[in-house]
C-alpha positions in Angstrom: 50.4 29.1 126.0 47.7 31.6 125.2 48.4 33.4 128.7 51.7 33.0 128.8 51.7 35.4 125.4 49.2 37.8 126.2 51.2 38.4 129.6 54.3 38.9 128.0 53.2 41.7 125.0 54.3 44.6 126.9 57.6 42.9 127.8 58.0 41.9 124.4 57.6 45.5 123.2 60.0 46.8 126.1 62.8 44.5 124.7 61.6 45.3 120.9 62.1 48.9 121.3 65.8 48.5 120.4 65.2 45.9 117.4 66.0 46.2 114.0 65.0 49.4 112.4 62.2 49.3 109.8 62.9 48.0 106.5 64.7 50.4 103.7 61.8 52.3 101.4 61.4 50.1 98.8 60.1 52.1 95.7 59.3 51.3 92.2 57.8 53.4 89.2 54.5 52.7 87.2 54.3 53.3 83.4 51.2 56.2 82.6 51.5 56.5 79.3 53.8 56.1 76.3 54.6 57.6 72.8 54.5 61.3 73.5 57.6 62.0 71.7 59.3 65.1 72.9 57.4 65.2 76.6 59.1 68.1 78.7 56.5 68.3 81.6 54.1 67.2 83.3 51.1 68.9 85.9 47.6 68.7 86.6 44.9 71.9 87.6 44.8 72.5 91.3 42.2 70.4 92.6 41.7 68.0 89.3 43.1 64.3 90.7 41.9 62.3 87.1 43.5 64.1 84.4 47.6 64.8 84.0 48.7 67.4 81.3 51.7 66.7 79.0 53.8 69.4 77.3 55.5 68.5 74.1 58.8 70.1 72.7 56.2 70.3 69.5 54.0 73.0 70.8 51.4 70.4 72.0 49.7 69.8 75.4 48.3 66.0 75.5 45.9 64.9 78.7 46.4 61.9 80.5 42.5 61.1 81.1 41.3 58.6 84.4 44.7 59.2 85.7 44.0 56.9 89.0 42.2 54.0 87.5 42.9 53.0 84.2 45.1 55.8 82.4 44.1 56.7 78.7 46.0 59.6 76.1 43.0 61.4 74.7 43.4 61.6 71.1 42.7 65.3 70.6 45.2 67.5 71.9 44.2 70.1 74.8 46.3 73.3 72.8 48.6 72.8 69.7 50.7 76.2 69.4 52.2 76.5 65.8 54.7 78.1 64.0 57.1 78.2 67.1 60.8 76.7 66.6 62.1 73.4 68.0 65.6 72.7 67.5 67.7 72.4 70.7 66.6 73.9 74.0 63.3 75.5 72.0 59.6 75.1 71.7 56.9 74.9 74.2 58.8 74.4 77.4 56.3 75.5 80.3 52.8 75.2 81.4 51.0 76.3 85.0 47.5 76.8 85.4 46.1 79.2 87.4 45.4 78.2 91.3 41.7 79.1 90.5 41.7 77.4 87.3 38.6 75.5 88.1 36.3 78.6 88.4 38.7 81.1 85.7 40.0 78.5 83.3 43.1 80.6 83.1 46.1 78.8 82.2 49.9 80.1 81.2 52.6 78.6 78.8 56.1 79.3 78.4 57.3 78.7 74.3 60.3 80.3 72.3 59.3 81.8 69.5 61.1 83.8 66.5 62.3 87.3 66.3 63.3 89.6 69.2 67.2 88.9 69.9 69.5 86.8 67.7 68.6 83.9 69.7 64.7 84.1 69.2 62.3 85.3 72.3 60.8 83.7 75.1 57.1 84.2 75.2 55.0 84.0 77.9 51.1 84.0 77.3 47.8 83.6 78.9 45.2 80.8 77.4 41.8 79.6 78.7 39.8 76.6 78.4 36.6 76.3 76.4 33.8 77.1 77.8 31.9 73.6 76.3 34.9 71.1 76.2 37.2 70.9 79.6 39.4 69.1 77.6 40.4 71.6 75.0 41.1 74.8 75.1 40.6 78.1 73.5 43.2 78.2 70.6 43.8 82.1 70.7 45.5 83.6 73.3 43.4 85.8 75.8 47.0 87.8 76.5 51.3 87.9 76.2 52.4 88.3 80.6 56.1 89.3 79.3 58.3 88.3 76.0 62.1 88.3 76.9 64.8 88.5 74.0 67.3 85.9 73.9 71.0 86.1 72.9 71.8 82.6 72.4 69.3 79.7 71.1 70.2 77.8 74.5 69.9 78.1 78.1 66.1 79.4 77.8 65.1 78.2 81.5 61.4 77.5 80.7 59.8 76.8 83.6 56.8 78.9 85.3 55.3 77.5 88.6 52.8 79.9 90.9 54.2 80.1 94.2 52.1 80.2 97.4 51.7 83.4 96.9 49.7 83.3 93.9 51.8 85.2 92.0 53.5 83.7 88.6 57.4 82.8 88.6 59.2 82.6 85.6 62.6 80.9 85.4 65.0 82.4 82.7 68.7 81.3 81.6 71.3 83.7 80.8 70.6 84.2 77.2 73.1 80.9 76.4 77.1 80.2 74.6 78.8 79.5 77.3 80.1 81.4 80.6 77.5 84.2 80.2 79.5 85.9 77.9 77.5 89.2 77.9 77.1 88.7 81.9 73.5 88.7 81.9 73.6 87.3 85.0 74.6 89.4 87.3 73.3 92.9 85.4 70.5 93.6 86.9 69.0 96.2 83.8 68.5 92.4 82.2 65.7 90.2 82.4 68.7 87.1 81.5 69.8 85.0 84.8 67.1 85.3 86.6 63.7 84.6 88.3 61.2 86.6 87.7 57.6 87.0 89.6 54.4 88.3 87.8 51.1 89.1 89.5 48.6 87.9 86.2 45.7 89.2 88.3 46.3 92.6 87.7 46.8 95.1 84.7 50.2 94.9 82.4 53.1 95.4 83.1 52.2 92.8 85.7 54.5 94.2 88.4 53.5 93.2 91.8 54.7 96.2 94.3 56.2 94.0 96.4 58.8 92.6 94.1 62.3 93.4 95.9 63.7 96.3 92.7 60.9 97.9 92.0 62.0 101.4 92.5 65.7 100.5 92.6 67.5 102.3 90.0 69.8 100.5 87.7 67.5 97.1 88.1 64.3 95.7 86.6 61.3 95.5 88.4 60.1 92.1 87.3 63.1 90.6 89.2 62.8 88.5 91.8 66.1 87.2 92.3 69.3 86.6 90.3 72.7 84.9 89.8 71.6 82.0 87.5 72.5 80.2 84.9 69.7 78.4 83.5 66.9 77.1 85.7 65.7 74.3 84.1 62.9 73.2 86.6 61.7 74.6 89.9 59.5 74.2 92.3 57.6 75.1 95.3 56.8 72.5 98.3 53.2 72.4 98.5 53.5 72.4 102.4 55.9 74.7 103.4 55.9 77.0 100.0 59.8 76.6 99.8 61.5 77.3 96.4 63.9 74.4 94.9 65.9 75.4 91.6 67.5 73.3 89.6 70.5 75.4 88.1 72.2 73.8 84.6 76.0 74.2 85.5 78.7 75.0 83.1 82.0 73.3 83.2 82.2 71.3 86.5 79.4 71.5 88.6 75.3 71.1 89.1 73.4 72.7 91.8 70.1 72.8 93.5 69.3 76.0 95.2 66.9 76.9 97.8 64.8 80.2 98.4 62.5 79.3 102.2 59.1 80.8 101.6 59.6 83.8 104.2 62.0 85.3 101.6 61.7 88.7 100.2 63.2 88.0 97.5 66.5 89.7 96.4 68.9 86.2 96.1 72.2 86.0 94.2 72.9 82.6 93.3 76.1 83.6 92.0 76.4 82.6 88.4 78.8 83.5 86.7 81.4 84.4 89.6 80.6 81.1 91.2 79.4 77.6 89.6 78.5 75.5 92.3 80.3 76.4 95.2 83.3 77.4 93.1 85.0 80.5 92.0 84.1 80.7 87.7 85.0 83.6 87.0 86.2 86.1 89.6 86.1 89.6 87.3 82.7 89.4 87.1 81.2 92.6 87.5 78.7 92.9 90.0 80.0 90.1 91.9 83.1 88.1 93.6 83.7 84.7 94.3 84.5 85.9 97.8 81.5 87.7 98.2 79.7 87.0 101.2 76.3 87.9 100.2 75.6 85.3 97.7 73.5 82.5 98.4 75.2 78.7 98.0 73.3 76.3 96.8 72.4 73.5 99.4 73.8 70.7 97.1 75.7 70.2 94.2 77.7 67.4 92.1 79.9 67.4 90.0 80.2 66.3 86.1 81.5 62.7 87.1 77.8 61.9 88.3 76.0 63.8 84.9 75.8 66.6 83.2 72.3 68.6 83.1 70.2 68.3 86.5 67.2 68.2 86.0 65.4 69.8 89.7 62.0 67.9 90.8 60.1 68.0 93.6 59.4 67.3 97.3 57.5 64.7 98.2 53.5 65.5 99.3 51.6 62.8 98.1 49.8 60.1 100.2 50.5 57.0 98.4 54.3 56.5 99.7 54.1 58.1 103.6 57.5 57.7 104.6 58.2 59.9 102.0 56.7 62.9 102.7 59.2 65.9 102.8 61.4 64.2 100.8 62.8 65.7 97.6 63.3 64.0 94.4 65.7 65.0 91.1 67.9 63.4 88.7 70.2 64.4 85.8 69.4 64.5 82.1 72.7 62.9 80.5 73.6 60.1 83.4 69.9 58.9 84.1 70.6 59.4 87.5 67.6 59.7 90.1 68.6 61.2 93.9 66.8 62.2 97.0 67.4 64.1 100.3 65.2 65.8 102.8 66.2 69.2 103.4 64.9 71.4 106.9 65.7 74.9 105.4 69.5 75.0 107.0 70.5 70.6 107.2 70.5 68.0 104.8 69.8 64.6 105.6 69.0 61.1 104.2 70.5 61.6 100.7 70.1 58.6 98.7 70.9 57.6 95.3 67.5 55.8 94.0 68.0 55.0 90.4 68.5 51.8 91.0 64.8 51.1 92.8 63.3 53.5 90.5 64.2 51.4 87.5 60.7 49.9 85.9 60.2 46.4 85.7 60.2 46.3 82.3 62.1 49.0 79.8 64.0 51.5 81.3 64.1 55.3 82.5 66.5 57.9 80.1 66.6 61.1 79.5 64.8 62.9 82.3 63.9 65.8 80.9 61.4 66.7 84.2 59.5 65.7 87.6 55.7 66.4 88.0 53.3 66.3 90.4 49.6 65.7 90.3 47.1 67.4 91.7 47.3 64.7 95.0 51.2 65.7 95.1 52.2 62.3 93.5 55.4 62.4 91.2 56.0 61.4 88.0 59.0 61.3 85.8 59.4 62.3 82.3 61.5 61.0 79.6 62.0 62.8 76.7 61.3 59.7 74.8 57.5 60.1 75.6 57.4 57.8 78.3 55.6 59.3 81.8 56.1 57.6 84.9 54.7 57.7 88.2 57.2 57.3 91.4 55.0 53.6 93.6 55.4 51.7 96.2 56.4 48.9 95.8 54.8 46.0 97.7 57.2 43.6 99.5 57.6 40.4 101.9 60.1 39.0 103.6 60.5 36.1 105.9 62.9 36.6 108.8 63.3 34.7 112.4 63.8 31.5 110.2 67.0 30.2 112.1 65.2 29.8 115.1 64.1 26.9 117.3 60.8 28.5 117.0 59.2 25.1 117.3 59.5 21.9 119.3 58.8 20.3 116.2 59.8 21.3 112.7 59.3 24.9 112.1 56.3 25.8 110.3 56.5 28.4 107.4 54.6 31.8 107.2 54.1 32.8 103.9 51.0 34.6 101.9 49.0 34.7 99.5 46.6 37.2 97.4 47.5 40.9 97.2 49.8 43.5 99.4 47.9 46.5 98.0 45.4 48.0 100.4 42.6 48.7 98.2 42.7 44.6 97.3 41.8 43.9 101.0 42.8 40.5 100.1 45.6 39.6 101.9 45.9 36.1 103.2 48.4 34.7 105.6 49.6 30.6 105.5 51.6 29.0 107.8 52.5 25.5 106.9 53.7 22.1 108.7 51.8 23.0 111.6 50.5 19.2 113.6 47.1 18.4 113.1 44.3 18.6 115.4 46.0 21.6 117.1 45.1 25.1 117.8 46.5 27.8 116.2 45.9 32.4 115.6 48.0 34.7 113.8 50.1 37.7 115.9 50.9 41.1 114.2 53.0 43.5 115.3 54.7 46.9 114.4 58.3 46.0 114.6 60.1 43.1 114.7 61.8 41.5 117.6 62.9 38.8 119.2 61.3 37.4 123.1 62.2 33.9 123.8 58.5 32.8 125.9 59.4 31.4 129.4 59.0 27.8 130.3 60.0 24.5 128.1 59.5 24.4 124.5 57.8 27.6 124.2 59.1 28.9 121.0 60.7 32.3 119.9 58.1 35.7 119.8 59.5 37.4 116.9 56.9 40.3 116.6 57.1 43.5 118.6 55.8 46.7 118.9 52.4 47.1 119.1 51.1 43.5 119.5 47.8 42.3 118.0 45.9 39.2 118.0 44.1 38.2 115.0 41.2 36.1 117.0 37.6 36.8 115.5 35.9 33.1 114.6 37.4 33.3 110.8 41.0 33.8 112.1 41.7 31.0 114.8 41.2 27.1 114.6 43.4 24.6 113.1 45.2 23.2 110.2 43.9 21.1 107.2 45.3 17.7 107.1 48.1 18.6 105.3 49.1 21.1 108.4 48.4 24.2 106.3 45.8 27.1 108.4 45.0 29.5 106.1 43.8 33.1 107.7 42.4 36.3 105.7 42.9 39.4 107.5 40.7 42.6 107.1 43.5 45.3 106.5 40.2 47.6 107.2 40.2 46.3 110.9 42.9 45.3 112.8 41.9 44.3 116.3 43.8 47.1 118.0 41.7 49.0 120.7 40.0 50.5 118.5 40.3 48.6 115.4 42.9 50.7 113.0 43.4 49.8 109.0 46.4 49.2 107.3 48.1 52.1 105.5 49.9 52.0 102.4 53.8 52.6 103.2 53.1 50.4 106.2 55.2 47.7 107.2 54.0 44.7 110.0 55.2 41.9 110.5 53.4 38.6 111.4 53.8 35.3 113.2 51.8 32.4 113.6 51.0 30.4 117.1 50.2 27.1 117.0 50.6 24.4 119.7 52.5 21.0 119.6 51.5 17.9 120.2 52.8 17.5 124.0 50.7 20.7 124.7 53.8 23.2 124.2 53.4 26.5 122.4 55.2 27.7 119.4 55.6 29.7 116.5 56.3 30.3 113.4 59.2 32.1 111.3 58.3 35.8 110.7 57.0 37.3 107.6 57.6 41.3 107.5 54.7 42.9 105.0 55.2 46.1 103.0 52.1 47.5 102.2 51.3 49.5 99.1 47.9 51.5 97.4 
């Protein structure tokens, strides 16, 4: 009866407290764009929500145009550098604009280029936007930020992120072979194995005082920290300003290391003494495998799971809200796509996705990066040319459906329409329900399980926060088939005050409905994952 269940919500949500948790994240991914051949990357301007930037191997950077509607490769490309080599680990490998790009139009790329060692150079330059077409920019460089020789033709890191602090970081391998042979890793007179940090805002060198060697004799003032092998792709968290480094291991082992944003800078990762957590080579000089003062890594895996990590990045988007904090990689040669939540000293919820992540349609290989937008959504890159962007994915299911939940036979909850929020469209049908009888819809946070005193009552399978769906267009009775048909307002649920659905959000639903005989009943439950 109508009072018996308004009577009982806050006993129902006592006894749902302790229900079954909330349903497992259910992700999916969402094809971008195709046929960029070669895509290593992928970032947008701070600030700049329609437009996505794609480096190519090639020397191009392509736009993604409308980005959050209906997204479109332009035709013309935004730079094209020429002349640079390509084989292997080379070509145009990084790209970060400057945090005031959209006053400055400064941007920075990271390419390999000729000359310099036996193994080429990396170059890092300044460009800038034209001043009549946001889409393309100036094809001249305004200035070269640092040009690093390289011993090898592999292990050229590539990446360049700016950190919270505004100043440029620059991720460089150890010069490549294999096993660091000329230990660039751990001498600190080399520019090889290690991070560097640029402040582009003032004159060359571009040495910001603070850097942790400047002054230091017997190390180089553009270091920022050392001990590694070849950071591929790092990041910083967009909210806390952490680092996360993706380090390419050697023989054995891949690692992600971790630099909280109150460092000073200073860090040995380790390489090559340690790979992973384990000793490499212990005659290193500068370094033991025993040495206390280098920094671990906060997770690794070994070369059963893959063989090239490829780092990503955590979570700070808004479409997918359970996910926030969470951070996202994968490895290049398995296809493998993992995630963990990490507080700066324990981590938690690791979980294998690649599974979930797989499309619908085609499949996800060779991972050559994560991106972010400029909303903090992800996407991942294939170097196939494929881009995809990390969804939710919309879900039902039906549960409380072995129940006597009815005096009669049970009626059925199902929908119809669409589980994305910006839809609002979102019907709800229960079915089998006896004509000429009265019937609303319940929602609820949680599910549950309250068996309604009295006889013939029915099962309450919705807890938590109980709602009922009871404006004019939401209660009355079924056709004459025994179908009542309901479309809810995911802009106004009738809480106190009215609240709209989320995406990421999961309620569940229920529909009461009398008997003939007077009784009250329900439905089975339908549990609703809502997505964007």
């Amino acid at each position: 009866m109508l009072k018996s269940l308004l009577t009982c919500a806050g006993l129902a949500a006592a006894l749902c407290a302790t229900s079954a948790p909330a349903s497992a994240q259910n992700l999916t991914t969402t094809r971008v764009a195709a046929g960029l051949s070669g895509s290593l990357y992928v970032t947008s301007p701070p600030g700049d929500a329609d437009r996505l930037f794609v480096v190519r191997q090639s020397g191009q950077i392509r736009i993604i145009d409308n980005l959050q509607t209906s997204p479109v490769v332009l035709a013309t490309p935004f730079l094209t550098i020429t002349g640079i080599p390509t084989s292997g680990e080379r070509g145009l490998l990084g790209l970060a604009f400057h945090p005031d790009y959209a006053n400055n139009g400064r941007f920075f790329v990271n390419y390999t280029a000729s000359g310099g060692g036996s193994g080429g150079q990396t170059v890092v330059q300044e460009y800038a936007v034209s001043t009549t077409d946001p889409n393309v920019a100036n094809p001249t460089p305004v200035q070269t930020i640092v040009t690093v020789n390289q011993d090898f033709t592999n292990h050229n890191g590539g990446c360049i992120q700016f950190g919270p602090d505004g100043k440029l970081y620059v991720g460089m391998g150890d010069g490549g072979s294999g096993g660091d042979p000329n230990n660039r890793a751990q001498t600190m007179t080399s520019r090889l194995g290690k991070m560097l940090r640029f402040d582009v805002d003032i004159a060359s060198p571009f040495i910001p005082a603070d850097n942790p060697f400047v002054g230091v004799a017997g190390s180089d003032d553009a270091i920022w920290a050392s001990g590694i092998r070849n950071p591929w792709r790092f990041s910083f968290d967009r909210l806390t300003g952490d680092m996360y480094m993706g380090d390419v291991g050697q023989n054995a082992w891949e690692e992600i290391n971790f630099q909280p944003a109150s460092s000073t800078g200073g860090e040995d990762y380790g390489w090559r003494c340690k790979e992973g957590n384990s000793c490499f080579n212990n005659s290193t000089t500068g370094c033991s495998c025993s040495d206390t003062t280098l920094t671990d890594p906060i997770q690794v895996y070994s070369h059963s799971l893959g063989f090239s990590i490829t780092g990503g990045y955590v979570y700070r988007g808004t479409r997918i809200p359970s996910l926030d904090g969470v951070y996202f990689y994968a490895d290049f040669g398995s296809n493998r796509i993992w995630s963990f939540r990490y507080d700066g000293s324990t981590l938690t919820e690791f979980t294998e996705r690649t599974s979930q992540l797989d499309p619908p349609t085609g499949s996800i290989s060779n991972i050559a990066s994560f991106g972010e937008d400029a909303n903090g959504e992800l996407y991942i890159v294939e170097l196939g040319g494929e881009i995809w962007r990390i969804d939710q994915d919309c879900d039902v299911t039906n549960y409380c459906t072995a129940l006597p939940n009815s005096t009669g036979s049970i009626s059925n909850l199902s929908f119809s329409g669409s589980l994305a929020v910006q839809d609002n469209n979102f019907n709800l049908i229960a079915t089998s329900i006896p004509q000429g009888q009265f019937a609303y819809i319940i929602g609820g946070t949680e599910r549950g399980f309250v068996s309604m005193p009295g006889t013939s009552q029915g099962n309450l399978c919705v807890g938590g926060t109980l709602l009922r769906f009871n404006m004019p267009s939401q209660v009355g009775q079924p056709d004459f088939l025994g179908i009542f048909t309901v479309q809810l307002d995911l802009t106004q649920f009738p809480a106190n005050p009215t609240v709209a659905v989320q995406a990421g959000e999961t309620w569940r639903f229920q529909c009461w409905h009398r008997e003939n005989g007077g009784s009250s009943n329900f439905s089975n439950g339908l549990e609703a994952l809502f997505c964007p």
